[in-house]
mmCIF file as gemmi writes it, N, C-alpha and C atoms, coordinates in Angstrom:
data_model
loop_
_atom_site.group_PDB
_atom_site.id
_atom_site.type_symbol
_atom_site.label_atom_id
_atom_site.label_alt_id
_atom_site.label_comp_id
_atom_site.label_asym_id
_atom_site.label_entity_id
_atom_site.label_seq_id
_atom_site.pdbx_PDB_ins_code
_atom_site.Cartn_x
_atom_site.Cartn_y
_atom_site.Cartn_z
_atom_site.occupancy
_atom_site.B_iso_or_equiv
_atom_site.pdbx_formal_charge
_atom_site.auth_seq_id
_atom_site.auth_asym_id
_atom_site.pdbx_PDB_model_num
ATOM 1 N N . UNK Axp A 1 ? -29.188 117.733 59.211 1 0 ? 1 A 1
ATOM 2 C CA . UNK Axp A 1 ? -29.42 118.566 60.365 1 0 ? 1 A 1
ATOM 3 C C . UNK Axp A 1 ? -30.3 119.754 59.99 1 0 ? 1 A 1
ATOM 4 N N . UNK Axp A 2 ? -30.222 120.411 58.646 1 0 ? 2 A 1
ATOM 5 C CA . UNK Axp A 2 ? -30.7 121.752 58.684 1 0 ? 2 A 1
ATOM 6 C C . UNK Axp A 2 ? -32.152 121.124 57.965 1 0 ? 2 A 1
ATOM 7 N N . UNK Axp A 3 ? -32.334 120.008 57.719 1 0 ? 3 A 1
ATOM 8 C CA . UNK Axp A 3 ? -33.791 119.449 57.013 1 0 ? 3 A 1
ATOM 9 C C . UNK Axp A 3 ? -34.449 119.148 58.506 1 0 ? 3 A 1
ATOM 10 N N . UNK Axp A 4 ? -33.804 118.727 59.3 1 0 ? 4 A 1
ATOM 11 C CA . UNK Axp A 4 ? -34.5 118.309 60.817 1 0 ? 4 A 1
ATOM 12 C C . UNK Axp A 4 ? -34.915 119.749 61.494 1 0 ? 4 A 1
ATOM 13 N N . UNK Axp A 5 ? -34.253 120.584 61.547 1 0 ? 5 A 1
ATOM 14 C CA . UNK Axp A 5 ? -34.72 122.035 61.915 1 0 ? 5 A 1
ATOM 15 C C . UNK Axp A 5 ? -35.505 122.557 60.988 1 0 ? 5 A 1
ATOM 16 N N . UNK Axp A 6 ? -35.477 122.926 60.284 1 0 ? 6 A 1
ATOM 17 C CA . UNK Axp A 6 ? -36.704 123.251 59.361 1 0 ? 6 A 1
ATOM 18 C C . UNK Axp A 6 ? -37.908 122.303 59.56 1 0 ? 6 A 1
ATOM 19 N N . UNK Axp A 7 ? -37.921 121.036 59.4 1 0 ? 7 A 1
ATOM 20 C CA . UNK Axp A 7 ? -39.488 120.517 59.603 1 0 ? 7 A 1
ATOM 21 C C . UNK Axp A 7 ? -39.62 120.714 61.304 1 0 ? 7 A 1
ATOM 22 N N . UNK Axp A 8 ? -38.444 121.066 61.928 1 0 ? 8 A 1
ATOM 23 C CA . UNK Axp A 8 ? -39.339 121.113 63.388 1 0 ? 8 A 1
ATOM 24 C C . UNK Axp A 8 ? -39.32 122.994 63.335 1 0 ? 8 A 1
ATOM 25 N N . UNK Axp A 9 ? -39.241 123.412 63.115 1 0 ? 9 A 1
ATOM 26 C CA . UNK Axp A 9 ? -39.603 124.726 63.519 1 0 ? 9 A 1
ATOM 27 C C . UNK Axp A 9 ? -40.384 125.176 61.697 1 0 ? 9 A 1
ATOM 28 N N . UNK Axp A 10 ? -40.95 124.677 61.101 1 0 ? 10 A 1
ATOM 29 C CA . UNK Axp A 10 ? -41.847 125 60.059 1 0 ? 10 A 1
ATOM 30 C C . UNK Axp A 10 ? -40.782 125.917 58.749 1 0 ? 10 A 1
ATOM 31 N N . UNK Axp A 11 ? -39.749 126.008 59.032 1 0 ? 11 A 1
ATOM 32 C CA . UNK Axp A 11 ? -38.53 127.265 58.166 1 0 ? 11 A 1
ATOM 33 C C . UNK Axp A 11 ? -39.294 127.121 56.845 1 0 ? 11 A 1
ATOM 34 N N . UNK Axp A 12 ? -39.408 127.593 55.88 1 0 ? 12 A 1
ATOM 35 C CA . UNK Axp A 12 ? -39.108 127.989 54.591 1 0 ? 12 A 1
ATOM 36 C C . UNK Axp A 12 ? -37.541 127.875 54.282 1 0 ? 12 A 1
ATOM 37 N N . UNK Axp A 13 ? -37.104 127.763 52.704 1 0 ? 13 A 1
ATOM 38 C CA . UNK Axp A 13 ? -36.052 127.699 52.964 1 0 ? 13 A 1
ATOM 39 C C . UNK Axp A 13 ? -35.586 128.815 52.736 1 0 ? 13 A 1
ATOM 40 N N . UNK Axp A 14 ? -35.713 130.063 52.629 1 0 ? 14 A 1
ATOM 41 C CA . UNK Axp A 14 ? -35.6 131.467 52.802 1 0 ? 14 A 1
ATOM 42 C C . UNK Axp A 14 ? -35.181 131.602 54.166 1 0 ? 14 A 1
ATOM 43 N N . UNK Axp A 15 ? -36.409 131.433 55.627 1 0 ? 15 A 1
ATOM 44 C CA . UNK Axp A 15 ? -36.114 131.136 56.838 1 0 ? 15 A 1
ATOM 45 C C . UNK Axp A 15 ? -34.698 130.218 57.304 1 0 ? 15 A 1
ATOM 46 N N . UNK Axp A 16 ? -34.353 129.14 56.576 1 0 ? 16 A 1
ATOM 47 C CA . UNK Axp A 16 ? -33.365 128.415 57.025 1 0 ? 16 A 1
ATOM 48 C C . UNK Axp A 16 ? -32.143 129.103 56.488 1 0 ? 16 A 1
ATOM 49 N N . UNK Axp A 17 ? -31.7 129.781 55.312 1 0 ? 17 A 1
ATOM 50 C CA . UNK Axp A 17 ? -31.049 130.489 55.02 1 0 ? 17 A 1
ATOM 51 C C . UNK Axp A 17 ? -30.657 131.737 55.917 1 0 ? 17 A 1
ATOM 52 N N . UNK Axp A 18 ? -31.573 132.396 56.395 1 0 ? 18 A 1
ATOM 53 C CA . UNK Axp A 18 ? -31.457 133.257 57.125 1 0 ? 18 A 1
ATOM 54 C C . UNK Axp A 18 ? -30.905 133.034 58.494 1 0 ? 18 A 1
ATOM 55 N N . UNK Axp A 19 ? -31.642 131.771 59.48 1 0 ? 19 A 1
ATOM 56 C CA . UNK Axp A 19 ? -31.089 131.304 60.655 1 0 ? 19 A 1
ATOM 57 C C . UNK Axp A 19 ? -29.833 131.226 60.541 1 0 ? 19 A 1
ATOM 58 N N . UNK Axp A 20 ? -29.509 130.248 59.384 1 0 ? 20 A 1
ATOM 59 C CA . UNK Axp A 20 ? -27.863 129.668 59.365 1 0 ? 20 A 1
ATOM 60 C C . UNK Axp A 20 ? -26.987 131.257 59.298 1 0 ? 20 A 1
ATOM 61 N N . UNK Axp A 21 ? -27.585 131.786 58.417 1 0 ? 21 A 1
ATOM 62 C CA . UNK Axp A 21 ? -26.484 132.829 58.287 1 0 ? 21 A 1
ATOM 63 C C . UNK Axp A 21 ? -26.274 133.723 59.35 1 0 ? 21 A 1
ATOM 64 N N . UNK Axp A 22 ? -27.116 133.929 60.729 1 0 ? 22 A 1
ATOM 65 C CA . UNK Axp A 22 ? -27.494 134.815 61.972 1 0 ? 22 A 1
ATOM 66 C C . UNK Axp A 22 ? -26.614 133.897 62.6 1 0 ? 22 A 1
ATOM 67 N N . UNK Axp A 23 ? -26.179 132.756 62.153 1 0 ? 23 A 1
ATOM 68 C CA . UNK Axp A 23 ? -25.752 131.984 63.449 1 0 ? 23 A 1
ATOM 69 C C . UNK Axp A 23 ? -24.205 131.609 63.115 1 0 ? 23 A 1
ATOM 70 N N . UNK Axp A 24 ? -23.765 132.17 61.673 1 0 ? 24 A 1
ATOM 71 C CA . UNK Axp A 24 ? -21.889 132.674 61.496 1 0 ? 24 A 1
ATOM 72 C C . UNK Axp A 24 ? -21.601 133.693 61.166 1 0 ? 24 A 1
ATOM 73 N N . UNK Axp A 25 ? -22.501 134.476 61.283 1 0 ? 25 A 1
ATOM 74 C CA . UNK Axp A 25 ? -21.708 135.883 60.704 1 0 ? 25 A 1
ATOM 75 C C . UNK Axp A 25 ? -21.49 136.884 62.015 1 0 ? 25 A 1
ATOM 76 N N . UNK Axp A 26 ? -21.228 136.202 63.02 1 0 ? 26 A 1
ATOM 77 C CA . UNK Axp A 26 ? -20.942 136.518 64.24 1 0 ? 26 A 1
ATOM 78 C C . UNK Axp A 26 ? -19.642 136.786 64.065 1 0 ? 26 A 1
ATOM 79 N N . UNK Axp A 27 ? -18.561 137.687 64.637 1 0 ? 27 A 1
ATOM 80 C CA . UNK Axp A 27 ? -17.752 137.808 64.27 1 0 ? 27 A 1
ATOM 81 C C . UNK Axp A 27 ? -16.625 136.728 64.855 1 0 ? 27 A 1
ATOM 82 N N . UNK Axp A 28 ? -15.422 136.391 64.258 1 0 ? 28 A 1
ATOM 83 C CA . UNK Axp A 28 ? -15.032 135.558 64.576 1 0 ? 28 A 1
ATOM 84 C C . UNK Axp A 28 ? -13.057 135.961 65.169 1 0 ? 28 A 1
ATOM 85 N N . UNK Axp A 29 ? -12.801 135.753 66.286 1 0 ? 29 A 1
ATOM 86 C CA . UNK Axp A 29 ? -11.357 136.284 66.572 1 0 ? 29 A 1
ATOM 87 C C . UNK Axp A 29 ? -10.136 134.85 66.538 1 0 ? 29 A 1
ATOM 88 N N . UNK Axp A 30 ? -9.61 135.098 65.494 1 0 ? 30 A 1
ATOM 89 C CA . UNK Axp A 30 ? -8.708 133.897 65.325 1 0 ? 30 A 1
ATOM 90 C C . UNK Axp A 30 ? -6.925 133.775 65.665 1 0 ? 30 A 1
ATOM 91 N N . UNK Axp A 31 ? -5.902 132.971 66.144 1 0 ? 31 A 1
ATOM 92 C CA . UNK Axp A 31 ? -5.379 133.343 66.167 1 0 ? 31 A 1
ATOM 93 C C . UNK Axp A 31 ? -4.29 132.884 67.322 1 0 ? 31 A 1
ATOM 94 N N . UNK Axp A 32 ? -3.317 133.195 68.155 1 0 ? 32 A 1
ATOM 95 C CA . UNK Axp A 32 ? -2.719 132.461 69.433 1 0 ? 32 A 1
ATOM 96 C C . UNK Axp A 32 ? -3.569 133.274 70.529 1 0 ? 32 A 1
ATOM 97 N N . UNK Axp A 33 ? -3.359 132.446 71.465 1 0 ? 33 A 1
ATOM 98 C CA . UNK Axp A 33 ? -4.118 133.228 72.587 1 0 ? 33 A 1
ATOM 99 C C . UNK Axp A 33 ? -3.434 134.779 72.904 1 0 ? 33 A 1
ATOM 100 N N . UNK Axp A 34 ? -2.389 135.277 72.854 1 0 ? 34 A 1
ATOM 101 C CA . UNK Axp A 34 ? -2.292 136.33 73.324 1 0 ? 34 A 1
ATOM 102 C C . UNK Axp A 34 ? -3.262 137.439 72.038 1 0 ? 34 A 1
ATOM 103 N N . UNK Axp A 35 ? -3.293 136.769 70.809 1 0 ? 35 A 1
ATOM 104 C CA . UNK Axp A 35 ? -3.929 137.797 69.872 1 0 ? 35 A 1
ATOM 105 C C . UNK Axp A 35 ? -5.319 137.639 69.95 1 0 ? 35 A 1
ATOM 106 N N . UNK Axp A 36 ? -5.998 136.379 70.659 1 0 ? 36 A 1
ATOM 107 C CA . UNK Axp A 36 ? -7.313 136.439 71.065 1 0 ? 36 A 1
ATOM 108 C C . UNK Axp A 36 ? -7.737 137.567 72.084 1 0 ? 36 A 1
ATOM 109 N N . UNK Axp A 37 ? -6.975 137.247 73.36 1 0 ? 37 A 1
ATOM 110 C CA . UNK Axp A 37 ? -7.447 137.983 74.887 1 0 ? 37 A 1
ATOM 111 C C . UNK Axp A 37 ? -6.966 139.094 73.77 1 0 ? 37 A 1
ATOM 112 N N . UNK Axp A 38 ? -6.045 139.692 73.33 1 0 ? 38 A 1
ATOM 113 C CA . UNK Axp A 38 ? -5.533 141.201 73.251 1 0 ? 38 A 1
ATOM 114 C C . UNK Axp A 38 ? -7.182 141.482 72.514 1 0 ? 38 A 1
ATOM 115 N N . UNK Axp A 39 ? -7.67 140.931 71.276 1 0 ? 39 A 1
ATOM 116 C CA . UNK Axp A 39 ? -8.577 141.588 70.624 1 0 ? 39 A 1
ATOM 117 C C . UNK Axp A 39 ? -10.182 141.714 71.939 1 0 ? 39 A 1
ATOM 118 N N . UNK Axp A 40 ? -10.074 140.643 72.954 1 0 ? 40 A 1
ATOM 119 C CA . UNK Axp A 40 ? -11.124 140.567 73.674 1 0 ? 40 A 1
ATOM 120 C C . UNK Axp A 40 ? -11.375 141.666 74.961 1 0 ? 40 A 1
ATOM 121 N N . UNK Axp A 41 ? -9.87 142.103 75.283 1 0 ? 41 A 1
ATOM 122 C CA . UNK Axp A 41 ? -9.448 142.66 76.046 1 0 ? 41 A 1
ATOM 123 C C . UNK Axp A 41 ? -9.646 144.78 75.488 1 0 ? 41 A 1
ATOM 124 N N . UNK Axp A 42 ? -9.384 144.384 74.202 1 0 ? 42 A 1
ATOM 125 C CA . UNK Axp A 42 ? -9.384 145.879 73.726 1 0 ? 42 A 1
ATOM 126 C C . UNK Axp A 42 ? -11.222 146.036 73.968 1 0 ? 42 A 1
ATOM 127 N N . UNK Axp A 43 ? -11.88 145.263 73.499 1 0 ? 43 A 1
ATOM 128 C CA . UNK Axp A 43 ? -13.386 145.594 73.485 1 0 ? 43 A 1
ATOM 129 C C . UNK Axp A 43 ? -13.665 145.634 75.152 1 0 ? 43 A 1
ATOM 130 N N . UNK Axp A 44 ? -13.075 145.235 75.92 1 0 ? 44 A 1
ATOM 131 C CA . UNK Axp A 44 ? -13.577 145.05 77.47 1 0 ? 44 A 1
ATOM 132 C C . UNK Axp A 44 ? -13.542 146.637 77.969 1 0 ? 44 A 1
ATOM 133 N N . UNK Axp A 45 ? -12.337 147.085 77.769 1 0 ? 45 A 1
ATOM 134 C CA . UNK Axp A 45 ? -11.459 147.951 78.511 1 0 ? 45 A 1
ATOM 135 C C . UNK Axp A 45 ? -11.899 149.588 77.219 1 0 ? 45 A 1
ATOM 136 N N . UNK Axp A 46 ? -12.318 149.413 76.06 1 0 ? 46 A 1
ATOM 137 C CA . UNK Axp A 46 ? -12.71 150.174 75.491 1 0 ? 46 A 1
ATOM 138 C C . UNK Axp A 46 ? -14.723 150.116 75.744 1 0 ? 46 A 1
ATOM 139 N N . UNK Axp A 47 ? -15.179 149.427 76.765 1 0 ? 47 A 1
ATOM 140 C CA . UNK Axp A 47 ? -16.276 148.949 77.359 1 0 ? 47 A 1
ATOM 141 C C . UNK Axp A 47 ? -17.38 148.644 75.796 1 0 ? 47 A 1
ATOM 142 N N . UNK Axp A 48 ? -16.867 147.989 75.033 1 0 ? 48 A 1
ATOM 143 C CA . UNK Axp A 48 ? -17.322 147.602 73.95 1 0 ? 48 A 1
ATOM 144 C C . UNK Axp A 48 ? -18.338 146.058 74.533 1 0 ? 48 A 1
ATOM 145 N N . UNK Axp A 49 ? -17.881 145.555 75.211 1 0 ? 49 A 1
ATOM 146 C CA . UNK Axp A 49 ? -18.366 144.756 75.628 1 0 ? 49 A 1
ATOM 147 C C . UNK Axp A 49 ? -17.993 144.234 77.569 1 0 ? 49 A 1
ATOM 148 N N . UNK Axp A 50 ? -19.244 143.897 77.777 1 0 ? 50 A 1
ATOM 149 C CA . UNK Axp A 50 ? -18.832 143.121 79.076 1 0 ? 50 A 1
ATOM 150 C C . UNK Axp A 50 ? -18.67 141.871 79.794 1 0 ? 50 A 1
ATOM 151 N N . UNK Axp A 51 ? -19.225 140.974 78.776 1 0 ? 51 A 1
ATOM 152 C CA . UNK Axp A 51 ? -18.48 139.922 78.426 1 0 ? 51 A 1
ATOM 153 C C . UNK Axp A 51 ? -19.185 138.873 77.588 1 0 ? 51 A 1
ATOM 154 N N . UNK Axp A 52 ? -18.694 138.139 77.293 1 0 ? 52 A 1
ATOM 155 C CA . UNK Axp A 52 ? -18.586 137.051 75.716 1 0 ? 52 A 1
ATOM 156 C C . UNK Axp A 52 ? -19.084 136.534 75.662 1 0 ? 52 A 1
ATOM 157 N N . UNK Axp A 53 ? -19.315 135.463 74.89 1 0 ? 53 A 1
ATOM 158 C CA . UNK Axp A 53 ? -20.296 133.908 74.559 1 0 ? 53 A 1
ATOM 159 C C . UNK Axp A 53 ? -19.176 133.572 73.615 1 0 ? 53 A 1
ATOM 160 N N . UNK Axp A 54 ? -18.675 132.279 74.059 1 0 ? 54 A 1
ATOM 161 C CA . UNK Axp A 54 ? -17.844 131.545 73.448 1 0 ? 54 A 1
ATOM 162 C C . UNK Axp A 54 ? -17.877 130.667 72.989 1 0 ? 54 A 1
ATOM 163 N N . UNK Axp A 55 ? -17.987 130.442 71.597 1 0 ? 55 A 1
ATOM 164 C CA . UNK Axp A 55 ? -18.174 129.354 70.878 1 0 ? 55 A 1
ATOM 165 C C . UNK Axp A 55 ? -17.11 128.652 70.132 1 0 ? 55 A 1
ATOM 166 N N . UNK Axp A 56 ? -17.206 127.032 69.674 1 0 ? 56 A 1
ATOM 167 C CA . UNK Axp A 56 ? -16.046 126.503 69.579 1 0 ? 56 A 1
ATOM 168 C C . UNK Axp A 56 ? -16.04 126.66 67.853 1 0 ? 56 A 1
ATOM 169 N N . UNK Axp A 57 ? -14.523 127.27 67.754 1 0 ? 57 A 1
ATOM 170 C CA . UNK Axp A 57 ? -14.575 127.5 66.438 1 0 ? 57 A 1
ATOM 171 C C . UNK Axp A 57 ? -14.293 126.113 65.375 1 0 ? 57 A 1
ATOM 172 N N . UNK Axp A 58 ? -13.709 125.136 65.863 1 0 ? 58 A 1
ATOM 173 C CA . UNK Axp A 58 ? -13.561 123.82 65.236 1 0 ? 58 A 1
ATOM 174 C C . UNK Axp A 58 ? -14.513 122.228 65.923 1 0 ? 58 A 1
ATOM 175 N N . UNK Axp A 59 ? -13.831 122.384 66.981 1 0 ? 59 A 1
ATOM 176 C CA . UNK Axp A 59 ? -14.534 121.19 67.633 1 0 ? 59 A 1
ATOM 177 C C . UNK Axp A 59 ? -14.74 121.772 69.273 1 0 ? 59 A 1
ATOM 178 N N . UNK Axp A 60 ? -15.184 120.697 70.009 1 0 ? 60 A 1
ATOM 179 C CA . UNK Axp A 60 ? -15.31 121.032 71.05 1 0 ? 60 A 1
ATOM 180 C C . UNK Axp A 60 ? -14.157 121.294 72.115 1 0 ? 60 A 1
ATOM 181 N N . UNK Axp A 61 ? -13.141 120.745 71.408 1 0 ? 61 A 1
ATOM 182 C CA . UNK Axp A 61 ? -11.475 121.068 72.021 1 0 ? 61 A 1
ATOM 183 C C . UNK Axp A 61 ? -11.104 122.429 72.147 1 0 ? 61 A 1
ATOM 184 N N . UNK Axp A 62 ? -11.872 122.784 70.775 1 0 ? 62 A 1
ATOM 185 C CA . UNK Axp A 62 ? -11.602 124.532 71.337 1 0 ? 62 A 1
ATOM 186 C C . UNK Axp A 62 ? -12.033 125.476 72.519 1 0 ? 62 A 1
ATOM 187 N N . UNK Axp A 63 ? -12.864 124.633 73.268 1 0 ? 63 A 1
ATOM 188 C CA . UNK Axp A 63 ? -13.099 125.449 74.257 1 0 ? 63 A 1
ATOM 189 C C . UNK Axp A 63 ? -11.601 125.014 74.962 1 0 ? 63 A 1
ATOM 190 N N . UNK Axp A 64 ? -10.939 123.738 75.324 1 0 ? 64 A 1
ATOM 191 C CA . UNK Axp A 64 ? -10.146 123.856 75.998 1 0 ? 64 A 1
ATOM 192 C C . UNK Axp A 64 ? -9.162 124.418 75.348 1 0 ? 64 A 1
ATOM 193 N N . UNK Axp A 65 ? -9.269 124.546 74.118 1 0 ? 65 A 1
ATOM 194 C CA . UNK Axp A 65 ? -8.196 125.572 73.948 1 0 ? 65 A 1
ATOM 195 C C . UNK Axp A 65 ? -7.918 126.698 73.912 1 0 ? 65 A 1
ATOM 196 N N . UNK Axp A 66 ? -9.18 127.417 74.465 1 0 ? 66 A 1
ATOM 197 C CA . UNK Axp A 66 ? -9.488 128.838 74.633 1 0 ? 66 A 1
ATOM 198 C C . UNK Axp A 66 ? -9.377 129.07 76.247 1 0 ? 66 A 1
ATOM 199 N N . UNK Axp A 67 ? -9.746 128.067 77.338 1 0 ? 67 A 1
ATOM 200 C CA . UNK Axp A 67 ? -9.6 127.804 78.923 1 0 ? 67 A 1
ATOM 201 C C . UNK Axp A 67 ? -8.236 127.979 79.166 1 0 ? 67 A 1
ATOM 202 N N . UNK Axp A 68 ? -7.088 127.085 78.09 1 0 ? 68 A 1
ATOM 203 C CA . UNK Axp A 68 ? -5.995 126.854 78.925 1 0 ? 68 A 1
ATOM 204 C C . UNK Axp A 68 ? -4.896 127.536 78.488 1 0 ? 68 A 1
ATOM 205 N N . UNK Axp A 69 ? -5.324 128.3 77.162 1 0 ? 69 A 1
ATOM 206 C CA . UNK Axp A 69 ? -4.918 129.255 76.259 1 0 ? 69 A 1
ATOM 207 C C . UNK Axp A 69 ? -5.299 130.615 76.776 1 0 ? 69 A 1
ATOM 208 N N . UNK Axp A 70 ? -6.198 131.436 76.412 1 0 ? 70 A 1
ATOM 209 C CA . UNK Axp A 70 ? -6.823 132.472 76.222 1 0 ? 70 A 1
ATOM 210 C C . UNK Axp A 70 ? -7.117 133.141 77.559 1 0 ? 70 A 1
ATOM 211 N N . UNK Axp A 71 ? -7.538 132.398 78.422 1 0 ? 71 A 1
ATOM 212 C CA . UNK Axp A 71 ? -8.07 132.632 79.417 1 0 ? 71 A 1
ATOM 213 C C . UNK Axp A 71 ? -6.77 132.943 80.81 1 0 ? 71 A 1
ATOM 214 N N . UNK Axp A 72 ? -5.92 132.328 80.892 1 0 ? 72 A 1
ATOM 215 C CA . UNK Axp A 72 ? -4.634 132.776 81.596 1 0 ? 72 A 1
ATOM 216 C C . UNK Axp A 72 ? -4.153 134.023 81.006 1 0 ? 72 A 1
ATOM 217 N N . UNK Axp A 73 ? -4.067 134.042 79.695 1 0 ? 73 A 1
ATOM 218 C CA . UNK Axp A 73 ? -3.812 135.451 79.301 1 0 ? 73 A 1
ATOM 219 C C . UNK Axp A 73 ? -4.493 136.899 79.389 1 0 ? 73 A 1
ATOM 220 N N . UNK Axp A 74 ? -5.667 136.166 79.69 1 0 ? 74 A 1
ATOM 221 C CA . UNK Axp A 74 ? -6.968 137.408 80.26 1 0 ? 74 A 1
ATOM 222 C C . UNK Axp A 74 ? -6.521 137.727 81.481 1 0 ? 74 A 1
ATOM 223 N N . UNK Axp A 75 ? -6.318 136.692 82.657 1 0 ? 75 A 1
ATOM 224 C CA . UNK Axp A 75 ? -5.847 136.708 83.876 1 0 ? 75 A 1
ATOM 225 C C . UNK Axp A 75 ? -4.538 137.46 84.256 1 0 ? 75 A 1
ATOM 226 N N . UNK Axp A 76 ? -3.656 137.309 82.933 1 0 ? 76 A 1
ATOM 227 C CA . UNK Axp A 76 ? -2.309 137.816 83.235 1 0 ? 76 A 1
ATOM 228 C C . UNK Axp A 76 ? -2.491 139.608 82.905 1 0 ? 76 A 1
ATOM 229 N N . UNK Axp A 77 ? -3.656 140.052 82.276 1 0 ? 77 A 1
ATOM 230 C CA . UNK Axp A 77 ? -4.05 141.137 81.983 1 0 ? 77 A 1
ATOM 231 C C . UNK Axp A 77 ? -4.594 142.061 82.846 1 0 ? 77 A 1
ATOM 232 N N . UNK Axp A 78 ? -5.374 140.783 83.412 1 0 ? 78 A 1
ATOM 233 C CA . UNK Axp A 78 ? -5.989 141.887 84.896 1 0 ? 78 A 1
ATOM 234 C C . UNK Axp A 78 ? -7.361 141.965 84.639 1 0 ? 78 A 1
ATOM 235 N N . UNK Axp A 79 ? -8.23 141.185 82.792 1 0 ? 79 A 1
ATOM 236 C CA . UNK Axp A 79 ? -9.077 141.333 82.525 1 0 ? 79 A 1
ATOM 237 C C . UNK Axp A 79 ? -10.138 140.274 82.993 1 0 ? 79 A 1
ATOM 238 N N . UNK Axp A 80 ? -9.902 139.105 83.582 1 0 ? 80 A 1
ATOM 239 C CA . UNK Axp A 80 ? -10.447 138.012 83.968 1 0 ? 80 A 1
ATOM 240 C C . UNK Axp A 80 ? -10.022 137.097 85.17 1 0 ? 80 A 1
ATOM 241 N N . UNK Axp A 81 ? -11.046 137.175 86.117 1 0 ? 81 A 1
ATOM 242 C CA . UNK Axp A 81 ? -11.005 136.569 87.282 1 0 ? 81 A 1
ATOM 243 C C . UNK Axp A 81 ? -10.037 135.655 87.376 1 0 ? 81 A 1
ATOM 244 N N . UNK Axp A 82 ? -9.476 135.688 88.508 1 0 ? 82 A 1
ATOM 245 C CA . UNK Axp A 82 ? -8.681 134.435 89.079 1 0 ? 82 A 1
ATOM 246 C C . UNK Axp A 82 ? -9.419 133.554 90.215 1 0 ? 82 A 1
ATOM 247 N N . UNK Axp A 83 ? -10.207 134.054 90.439 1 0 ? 83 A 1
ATOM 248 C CA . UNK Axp A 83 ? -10.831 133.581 92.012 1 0 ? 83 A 1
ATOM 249 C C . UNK Axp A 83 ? -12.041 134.488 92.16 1 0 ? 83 A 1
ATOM 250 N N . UNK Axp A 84 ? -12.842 133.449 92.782 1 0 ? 84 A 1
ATOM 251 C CA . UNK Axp A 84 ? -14.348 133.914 93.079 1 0 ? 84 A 1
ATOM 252 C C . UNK Axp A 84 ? -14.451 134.401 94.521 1 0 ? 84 A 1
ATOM 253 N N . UNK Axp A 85 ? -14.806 135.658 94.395 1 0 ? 85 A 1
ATOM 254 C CA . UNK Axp A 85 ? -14.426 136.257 95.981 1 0 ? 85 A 1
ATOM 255 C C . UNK Axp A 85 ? -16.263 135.787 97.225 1 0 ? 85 A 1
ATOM 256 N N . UNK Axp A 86 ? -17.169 135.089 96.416 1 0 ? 86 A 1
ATOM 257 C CA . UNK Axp A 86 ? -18.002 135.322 97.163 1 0 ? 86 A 1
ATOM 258 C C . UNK Axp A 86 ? -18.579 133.64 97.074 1 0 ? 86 A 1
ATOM 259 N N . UNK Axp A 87 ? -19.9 133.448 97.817 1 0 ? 87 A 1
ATOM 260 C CA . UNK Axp A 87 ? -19.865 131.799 97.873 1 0 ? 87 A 1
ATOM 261 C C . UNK Axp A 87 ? -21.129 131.115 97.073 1 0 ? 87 A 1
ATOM 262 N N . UNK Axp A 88 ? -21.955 132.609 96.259 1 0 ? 88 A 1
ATOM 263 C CA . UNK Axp A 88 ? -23.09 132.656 95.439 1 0 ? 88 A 1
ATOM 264 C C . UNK Axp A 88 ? -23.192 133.175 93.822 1 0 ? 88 A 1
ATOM 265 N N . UNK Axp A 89 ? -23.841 132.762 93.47 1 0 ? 89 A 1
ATOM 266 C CA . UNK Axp A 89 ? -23.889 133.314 91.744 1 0 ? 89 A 1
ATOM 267 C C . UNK Axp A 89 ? -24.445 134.901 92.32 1 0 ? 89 A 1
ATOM 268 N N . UNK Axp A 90 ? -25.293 135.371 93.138 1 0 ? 90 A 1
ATOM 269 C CA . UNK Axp A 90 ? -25.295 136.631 93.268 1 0 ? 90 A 1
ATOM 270 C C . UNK Axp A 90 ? -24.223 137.259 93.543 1 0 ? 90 A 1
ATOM 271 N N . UNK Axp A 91 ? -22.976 136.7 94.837 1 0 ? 91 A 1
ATOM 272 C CA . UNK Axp A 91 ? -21.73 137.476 94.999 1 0 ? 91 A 1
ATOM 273 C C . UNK Axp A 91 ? -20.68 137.291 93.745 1 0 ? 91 A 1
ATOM 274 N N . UNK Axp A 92 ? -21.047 136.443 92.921 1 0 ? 92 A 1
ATOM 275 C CA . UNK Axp A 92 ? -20.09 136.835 91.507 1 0 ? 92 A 1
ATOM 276 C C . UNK Axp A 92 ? -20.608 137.476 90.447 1 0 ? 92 A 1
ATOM 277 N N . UNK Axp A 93 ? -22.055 137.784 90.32 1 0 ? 93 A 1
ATOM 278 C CA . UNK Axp A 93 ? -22.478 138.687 89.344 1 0 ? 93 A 1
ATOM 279 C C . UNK Axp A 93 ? -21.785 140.05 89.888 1 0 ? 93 A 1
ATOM 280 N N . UNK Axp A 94 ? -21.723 140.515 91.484 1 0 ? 94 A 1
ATOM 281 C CA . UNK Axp A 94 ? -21.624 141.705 91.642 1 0 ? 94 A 1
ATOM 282 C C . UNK Axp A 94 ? -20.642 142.187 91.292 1 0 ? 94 A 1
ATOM 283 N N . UNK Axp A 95 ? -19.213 141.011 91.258 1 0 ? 95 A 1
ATOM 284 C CA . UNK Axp A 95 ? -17.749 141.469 90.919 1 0 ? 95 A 1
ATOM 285 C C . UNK Axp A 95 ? -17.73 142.617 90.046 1 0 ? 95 A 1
């Protein structure tokens, strides 16, 4: 994979070193869902952030395990939607 990216985007392997490493040293929150939302929730509400990009930390299951996990616990917080009050991507950006 990282020989197929490099000959398509020209990398050096200095360059490919560098990509890979921009693309985990993202920080990473591990843990049960209430210690996820709590750490996601402190950055929301301390307006550290306004909201996320979620990536799967093992497989692609982790997203559902962050949906059916993490995400009710955001809800039970008060930090994440339950319902879309409007019938457009413009009336839910405004939320």
């Amino acid at each position: 994979m990282l020989a197929s990216v490099s000959d398509r985007r020209g990398f050096t392997v200095a360059d490919l070193a560098i990509e890979q490493a921009l693309n985990q040293l993202h920080p990473q929150v591990v843990g049960s869902p209430a210690t996820v939302a709590g750490h996601l929730e402190h950055l929301f509400r301390g307006e550290a952030a306004d909201g996320f990009v979620v990536f799967p930390a093992l497989h692609h299951s982790s997203f559902e395990d962050f949906v059916s996990g993490v995400v009710p616990e955001l809800q039970r917080r008060g930090v994440f939607r339950s319902a879309y009050t409007g019938a457009t991507l413009r009336d839910h950006l405004r939320a």
